[in-house]
VMD Tcl script that builds the backbone (N, CA, C; Angstrom):
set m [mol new atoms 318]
animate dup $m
set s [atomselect $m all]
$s set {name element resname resid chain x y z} {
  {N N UNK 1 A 0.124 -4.752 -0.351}
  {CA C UNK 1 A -0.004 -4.695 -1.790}
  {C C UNK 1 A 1.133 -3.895 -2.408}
  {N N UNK 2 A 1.785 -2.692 -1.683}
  {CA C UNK 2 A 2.608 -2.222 -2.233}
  {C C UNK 2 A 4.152 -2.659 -2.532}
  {N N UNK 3 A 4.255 -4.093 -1.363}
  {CA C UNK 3 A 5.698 -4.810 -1.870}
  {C C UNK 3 A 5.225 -5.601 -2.925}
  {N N UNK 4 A 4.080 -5.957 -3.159}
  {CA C UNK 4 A 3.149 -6.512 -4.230}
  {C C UNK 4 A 3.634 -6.676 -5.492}
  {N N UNK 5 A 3.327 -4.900 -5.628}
  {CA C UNK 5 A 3.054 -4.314 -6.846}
  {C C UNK 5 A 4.235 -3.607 -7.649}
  {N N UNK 6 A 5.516 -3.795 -6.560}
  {CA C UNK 6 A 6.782 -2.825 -6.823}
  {C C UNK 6 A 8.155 -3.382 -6.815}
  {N N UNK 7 A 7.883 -4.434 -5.700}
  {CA C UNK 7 A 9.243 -5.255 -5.000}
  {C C UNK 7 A 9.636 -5.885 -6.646}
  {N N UNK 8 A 8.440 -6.477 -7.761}
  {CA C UNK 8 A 8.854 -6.740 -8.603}
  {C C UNK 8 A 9.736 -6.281 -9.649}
  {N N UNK 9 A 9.550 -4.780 -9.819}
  {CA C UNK 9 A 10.527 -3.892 -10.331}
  {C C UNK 9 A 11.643 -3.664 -9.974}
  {N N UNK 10 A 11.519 -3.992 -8.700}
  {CA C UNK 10 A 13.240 -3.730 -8.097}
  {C C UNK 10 A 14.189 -4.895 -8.167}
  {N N UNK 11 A 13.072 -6.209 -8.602}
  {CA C UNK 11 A 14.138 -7.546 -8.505}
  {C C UNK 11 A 14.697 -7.251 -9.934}
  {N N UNK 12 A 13.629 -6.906 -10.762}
  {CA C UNK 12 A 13.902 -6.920 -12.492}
  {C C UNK 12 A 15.574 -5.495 -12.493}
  {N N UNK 13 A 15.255 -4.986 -11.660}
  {CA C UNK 13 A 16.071 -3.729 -11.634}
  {C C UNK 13 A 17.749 -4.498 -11.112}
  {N N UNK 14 A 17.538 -5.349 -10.475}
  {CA C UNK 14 A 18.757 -6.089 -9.671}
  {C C UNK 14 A 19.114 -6.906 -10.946}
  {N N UNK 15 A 18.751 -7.645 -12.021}
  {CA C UNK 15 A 18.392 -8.582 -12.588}
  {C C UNK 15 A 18.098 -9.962 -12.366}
  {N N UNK 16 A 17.826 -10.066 -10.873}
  {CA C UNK 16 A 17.431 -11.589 -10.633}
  {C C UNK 16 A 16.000 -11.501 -11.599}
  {N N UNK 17 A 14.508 -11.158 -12.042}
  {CA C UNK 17 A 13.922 -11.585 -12.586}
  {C C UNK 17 A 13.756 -10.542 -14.341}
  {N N UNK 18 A 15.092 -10.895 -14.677}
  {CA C UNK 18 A 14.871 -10.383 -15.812}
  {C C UNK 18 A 14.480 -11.481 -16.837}
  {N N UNK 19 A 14.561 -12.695 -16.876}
  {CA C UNK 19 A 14.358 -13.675 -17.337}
  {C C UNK 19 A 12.974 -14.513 -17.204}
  {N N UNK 20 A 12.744 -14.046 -16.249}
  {CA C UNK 20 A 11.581 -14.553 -15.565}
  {C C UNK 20 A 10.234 -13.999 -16.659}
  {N N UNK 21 A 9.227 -15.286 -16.978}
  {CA C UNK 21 A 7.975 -14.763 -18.058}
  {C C UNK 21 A 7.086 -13.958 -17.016}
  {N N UNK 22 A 6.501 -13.392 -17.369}
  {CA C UNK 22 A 5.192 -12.691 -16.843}
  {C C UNK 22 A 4.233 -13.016 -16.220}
  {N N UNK 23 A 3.743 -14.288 -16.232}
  {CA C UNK 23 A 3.883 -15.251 -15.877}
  {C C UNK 23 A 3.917 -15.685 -14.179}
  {N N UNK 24 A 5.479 -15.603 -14.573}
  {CA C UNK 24 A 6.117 -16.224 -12.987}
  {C C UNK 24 A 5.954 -14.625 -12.000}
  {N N UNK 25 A 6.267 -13.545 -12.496}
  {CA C UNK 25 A 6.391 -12.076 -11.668}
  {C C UNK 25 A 4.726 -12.572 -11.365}
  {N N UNK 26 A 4.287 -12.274 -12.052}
  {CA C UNK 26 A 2.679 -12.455 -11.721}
  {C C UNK 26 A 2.350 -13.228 -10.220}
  {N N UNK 27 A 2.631 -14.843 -9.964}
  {CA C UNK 27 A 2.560 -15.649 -9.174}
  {C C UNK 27 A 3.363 -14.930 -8.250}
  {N N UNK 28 A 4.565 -14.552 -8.467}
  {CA C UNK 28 A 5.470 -14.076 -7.526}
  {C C UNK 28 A 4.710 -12.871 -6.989}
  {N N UNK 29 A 4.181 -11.751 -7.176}
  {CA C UNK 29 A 3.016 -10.553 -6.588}
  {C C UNK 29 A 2.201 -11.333 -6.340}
  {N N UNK 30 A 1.474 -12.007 -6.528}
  {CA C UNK 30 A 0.461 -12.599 -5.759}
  {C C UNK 30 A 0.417 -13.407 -4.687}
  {N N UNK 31 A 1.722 -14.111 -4.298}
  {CA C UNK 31 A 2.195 -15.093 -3.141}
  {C C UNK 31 A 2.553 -13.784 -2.085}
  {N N UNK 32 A 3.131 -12.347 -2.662}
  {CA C UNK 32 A 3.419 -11.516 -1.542}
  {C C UNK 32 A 1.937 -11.012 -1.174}
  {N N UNK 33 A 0.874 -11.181 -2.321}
  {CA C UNK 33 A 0.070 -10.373 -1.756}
  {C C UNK 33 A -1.364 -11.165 -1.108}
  {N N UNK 34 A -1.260 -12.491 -1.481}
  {CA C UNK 34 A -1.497 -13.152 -0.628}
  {C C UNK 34 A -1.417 -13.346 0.699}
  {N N UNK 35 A 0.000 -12.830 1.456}
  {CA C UNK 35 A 0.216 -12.917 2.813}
  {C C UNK 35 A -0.310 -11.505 3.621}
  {N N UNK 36 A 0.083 -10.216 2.236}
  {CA C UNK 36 A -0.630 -9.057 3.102}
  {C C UNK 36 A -2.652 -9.116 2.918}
  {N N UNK 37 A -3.097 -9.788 2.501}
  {CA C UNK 37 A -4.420 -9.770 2.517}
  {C C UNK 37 A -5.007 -10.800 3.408}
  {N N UNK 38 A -3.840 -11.356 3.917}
  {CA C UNK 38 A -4.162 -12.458 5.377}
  {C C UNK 38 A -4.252 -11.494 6.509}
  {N N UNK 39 A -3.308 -10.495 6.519}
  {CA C UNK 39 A -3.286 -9.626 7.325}
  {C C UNK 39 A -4.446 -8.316 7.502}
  {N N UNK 40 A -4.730 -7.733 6.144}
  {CA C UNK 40 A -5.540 -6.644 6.077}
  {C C UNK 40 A -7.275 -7.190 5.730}
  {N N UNK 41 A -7.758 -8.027 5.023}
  {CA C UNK 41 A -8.806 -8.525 5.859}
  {C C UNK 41 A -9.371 -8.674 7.031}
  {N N UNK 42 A -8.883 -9.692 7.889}
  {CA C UNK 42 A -9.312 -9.736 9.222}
  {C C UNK 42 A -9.318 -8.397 9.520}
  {N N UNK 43 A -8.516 -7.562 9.805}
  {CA C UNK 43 A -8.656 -6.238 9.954}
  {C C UNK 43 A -9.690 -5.269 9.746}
  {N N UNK 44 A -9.938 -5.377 8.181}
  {CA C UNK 44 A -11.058 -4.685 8.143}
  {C C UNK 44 A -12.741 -5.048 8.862}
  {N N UNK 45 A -12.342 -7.211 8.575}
  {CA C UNK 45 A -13.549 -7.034 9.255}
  {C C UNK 45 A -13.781 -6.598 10.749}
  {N N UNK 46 A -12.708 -7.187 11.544}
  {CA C UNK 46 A -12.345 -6.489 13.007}
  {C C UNK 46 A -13.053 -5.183 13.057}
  {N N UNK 47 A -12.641 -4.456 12.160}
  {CA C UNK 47 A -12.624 -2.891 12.233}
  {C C UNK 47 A -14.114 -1.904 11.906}
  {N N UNK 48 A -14.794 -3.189 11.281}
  {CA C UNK 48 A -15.973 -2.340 10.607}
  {C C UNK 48 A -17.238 -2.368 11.426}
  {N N UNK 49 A -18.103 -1.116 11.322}
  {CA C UNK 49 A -19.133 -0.860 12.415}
  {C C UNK 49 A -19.902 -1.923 12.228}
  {N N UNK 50 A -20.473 -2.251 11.181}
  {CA C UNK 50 A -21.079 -3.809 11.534}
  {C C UNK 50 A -20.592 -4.625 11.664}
  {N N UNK 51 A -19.771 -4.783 12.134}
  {CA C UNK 51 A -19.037 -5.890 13.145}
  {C C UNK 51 A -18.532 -5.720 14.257}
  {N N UNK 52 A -19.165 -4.579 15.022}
  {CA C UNK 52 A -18.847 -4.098 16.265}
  {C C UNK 52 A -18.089 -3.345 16.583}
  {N N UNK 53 A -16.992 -3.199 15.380}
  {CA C UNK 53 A -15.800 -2.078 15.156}
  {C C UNK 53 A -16.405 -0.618 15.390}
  {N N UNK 54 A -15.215 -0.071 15.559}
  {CA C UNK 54 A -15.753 1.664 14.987}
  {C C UNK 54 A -15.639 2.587 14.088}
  {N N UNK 55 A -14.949 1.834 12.941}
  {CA C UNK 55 A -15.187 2.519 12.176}
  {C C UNK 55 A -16.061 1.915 10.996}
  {N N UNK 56 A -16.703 2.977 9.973}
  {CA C UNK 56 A -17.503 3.006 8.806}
  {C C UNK 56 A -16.653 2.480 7.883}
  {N N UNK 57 A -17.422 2.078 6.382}
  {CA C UNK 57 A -16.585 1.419 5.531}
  {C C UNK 57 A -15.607 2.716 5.040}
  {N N UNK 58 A -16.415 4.096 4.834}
  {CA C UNK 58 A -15.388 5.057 4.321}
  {C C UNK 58 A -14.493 5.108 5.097}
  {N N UNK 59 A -14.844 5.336 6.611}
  {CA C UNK 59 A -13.412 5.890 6.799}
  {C C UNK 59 A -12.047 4.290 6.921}
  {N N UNK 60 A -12.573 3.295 7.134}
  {CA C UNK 60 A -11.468 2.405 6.572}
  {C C UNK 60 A -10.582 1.573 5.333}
  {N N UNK 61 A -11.764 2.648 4.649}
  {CA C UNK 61 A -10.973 2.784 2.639}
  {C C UNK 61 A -9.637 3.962 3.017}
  {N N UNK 62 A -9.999 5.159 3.788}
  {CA C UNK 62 A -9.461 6.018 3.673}
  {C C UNK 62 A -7.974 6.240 4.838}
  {N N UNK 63 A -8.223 5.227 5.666}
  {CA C UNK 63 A -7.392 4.925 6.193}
  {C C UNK 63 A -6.216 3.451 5.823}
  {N N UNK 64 A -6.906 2.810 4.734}
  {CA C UNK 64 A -6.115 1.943 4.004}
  {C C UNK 64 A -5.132 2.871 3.068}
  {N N UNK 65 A -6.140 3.311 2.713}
  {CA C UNK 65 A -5.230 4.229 1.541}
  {C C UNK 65 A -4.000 5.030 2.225}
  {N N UNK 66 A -4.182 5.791 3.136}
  {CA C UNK 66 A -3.175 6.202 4.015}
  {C C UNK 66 A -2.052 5.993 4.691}
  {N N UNK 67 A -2.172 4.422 5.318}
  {CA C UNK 67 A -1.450 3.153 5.251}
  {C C UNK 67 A -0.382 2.810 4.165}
  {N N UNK 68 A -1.323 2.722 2.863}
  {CA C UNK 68 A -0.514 2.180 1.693}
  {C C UNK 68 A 0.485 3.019 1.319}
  {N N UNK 69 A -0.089 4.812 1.286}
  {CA C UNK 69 A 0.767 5.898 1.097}
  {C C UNK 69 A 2.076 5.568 1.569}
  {N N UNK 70 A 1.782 5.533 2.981}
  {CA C UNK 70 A 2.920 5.705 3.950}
  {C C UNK 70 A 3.749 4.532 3.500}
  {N N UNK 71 A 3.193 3.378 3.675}
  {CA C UNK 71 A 4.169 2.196 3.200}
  {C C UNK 71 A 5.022 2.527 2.149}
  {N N UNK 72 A 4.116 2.790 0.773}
  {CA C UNK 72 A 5.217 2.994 -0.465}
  {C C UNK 72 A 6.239 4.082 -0.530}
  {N N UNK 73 A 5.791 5.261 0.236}
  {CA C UNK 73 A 7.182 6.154 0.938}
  {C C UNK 73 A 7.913 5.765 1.305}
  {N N UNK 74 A 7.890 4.635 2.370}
  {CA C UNK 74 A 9.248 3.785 3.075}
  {C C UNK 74 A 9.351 2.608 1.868}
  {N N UNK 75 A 9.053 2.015 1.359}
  {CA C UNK 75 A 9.654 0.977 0.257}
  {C C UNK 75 A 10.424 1.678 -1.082}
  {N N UNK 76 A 9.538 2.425 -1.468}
  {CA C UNK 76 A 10.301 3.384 -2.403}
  {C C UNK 76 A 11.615 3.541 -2.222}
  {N N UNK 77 A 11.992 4.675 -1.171}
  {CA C UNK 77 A 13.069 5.110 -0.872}
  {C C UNK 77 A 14.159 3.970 -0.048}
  {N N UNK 78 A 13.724 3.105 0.305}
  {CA C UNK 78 A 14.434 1.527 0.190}
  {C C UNK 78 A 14.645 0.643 -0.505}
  {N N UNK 79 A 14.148 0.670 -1.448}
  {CA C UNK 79 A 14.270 -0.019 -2.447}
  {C C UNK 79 A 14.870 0.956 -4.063}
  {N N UNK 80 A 14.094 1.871 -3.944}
  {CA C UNK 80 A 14.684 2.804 -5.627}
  {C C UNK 80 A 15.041 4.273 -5.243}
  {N N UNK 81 A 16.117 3.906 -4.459}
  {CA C UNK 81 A 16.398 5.026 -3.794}
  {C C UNK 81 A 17.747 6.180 -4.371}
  {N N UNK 82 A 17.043 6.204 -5.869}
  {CA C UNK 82 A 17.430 6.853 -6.988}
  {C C UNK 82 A 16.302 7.783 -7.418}
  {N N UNK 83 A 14.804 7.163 -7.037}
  {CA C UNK 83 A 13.998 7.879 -7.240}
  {C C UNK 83 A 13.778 9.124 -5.986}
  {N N UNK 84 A 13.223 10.291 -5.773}
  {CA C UNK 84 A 13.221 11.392 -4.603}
  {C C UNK 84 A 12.043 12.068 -4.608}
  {N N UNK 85 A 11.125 11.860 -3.337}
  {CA C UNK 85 A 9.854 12.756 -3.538}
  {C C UNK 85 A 10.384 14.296 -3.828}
  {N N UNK 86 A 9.241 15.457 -4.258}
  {CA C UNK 86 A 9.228 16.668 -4.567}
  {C C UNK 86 A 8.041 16.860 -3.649}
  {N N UNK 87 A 8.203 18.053 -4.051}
  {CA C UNK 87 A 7.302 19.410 -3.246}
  {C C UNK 87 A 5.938 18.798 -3.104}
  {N N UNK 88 A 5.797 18.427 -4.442}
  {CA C UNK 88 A 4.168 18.256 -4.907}
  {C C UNK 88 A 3.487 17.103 -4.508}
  {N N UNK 89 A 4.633 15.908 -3.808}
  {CA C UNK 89 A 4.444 14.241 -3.788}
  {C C UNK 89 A 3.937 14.812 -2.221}
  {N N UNK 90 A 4.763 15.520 -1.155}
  {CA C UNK 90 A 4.548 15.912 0.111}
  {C C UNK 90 A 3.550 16.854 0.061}
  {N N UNK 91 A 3.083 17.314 -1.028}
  {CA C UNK 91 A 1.704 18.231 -0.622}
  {C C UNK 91 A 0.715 17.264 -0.632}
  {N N UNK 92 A 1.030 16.344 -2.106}
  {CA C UNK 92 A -0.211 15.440 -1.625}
  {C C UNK 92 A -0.505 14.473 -0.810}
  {N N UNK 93 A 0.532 14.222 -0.254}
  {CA C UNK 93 A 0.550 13.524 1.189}
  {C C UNK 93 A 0.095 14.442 2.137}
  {N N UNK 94 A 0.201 15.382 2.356}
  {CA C UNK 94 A -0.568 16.193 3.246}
  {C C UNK 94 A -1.816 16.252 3.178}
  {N N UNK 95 A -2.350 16.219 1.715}
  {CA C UNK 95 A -3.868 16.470 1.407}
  {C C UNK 95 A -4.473 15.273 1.713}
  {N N UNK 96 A -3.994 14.013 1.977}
  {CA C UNK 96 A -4.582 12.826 2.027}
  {C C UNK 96 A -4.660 12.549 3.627}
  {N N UNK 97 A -3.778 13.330 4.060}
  {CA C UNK 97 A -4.179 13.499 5.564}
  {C C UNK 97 A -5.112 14.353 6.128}
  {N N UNK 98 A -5.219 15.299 5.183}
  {CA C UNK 98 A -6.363 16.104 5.388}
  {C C UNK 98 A -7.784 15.522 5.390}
  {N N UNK 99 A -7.584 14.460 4.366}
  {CA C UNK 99 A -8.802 13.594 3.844}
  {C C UNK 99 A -9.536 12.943 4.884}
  {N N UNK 100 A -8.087 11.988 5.252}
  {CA C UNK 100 A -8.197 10.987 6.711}
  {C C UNK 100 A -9.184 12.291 8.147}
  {N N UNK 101 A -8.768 13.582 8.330}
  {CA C UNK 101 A -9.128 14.368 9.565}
  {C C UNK 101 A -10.538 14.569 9.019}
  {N N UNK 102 A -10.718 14.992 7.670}
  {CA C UNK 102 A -12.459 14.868 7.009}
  {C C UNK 102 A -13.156 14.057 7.513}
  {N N UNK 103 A -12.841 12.568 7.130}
  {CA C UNK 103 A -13.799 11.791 7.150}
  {C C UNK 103 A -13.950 11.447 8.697}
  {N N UNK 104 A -13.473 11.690 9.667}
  {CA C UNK 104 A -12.980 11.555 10.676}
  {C C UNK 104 A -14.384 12.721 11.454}
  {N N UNK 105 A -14.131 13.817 10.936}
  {CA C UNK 105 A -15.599 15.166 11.165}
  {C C UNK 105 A -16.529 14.028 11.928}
  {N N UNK 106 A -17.199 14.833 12.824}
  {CA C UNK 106 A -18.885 14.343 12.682}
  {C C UNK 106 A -19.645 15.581 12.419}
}
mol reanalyze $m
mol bondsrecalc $m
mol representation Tube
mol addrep $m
């Protein structure tokens, strides 16, 4: 979801879709995110205790989310690599790992 939701800004930023209606970006995020929800579905169902998996639905919200973090850290800085995390972007990346070792407790 996060080349989804971003890759579009960076084409508009290149100007290949500056022309492009709202419209078309639209279809265009949804054909990328179409292919990552081919992928992260099966997954979850794979993954979930009622389905034989081991983990609970929380902790595989919270490990999506963690996932996504990490992803948009590496796309970000590959793609708008004008923009630069701070202090505060890496604390809260820390805290969300903290989150992930929480839910993780028994």
């Amino acid at each position: 979801m996060t080349l989804a939701w971003y890759g579009h800004l960076r084409l508009q930023q290149s100007g290949i879709s500056n022309n492009w209606p709202l419209l078309g970006v639209i279809v265009f995020s949804w054909g990328i995110a179409f292919l990552e929800y081919c992928c992260q579905v099966p997954a979850n169902r794979m993954g979930f205790i009622g389905n034989g998996g081991p983990f609970s639905l929380v902790q595989l919200k919270v490990i999506q989310e963690c996932i996504s973090l990490a992803v948009f850290v590496v796309i970000a800085n590959i793609m708008f690599q004008g923009d630069h995390l701070h202090w505060n972007h890496i604390l809260a990346f820390l805290l969300i790992i903290c989150a992930v070792y929480l839910v993780f407790m028994k």
